[in-house]
C-alpha positions as CSV (number, residue, x, y, z in Angstrom):
1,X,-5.9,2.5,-22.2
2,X,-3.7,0.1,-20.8
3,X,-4.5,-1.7,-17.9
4,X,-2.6,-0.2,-14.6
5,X,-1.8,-1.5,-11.5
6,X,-3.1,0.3,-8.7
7,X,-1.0,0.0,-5.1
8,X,-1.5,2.8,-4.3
9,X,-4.0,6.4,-3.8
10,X,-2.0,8.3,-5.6
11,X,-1.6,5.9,-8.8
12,X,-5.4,5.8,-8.1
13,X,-6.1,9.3,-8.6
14,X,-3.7,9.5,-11.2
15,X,-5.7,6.3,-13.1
16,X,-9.0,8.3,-12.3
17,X,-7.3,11.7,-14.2
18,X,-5.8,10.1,-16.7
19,X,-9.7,8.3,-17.8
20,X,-11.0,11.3,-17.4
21,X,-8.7,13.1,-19.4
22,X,-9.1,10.5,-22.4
23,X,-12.7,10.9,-22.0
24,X,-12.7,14.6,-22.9
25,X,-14.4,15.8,-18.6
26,X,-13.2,18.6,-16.7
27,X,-13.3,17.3,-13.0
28,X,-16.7,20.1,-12.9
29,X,-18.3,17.8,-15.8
30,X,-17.3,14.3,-14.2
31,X,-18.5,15.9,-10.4
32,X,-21.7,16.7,-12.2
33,X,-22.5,13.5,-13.5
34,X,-21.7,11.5,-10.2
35,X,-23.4,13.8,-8.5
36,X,-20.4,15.2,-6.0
37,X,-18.4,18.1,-5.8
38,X,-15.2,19.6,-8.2
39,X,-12.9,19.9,-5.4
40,X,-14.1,15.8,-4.3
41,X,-12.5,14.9,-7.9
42,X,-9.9,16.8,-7.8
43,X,-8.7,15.5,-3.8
44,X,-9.4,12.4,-5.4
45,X,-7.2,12.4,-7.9
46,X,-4.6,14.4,-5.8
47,X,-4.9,11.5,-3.0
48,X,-6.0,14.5,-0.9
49,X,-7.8,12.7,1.6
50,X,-10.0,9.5,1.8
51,X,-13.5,8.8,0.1
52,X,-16.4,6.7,-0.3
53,X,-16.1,3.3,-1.8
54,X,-19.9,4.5,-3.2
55,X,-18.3,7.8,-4.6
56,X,-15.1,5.4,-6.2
57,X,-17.5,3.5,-7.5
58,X,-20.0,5.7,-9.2
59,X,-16.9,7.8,-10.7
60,X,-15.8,4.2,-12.2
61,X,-19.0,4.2,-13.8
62,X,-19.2,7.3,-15.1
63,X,-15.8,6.7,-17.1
64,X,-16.7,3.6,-18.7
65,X,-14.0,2.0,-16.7
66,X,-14.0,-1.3,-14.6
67,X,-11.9,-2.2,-11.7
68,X,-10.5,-5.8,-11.2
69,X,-8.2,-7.6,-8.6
70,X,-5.3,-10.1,-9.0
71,X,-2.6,-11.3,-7.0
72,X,0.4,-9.6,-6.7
73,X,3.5,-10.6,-8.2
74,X,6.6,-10.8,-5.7
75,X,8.3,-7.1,-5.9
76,X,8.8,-4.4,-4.3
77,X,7.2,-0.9,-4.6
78,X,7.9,1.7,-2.9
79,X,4.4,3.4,-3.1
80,X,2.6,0.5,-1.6
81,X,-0.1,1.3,0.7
């Protein structure tokens, strides 16, 4: 997968679905093997409300994924935090 920038939740979640997705998990499978609920994947990826950086984390983990930082180019977006 292409790397994506994240400025916002909802491109988050949407990042988060679109790994798991790729990876062949139903939000009840990936729950399962982080250890947390369906419905906390799916408001997740929905941007339904906030989580823990632990719970982020260990669903990161879970996809194979990594998460890294860089400074942001001069633009504007509209779905900035």
């Amino acid at each position: 997968m292409q790397n994506q920038i994240i400025s916002s939740a909802k491109i988050l979640g949407q990042t988060i679905k679109a790994f798991r997705e790729r990876k062949g998990l139903t939000q009840k499978e990936l729950a399962d093997l982080v250890g947390v609920k369906q419905s906390t994947v799916s408001n997740i990826e929905t941007a339904s409300g906030d989580v823990r950086l632990s719970t982020l984390f260990r669903l990161i983990s879970a996809l194979e994924a990594d998460m890294t930082f860089s400074e942001r180019k001069k633009h504007s977006n509209q779905d900035a935090w």
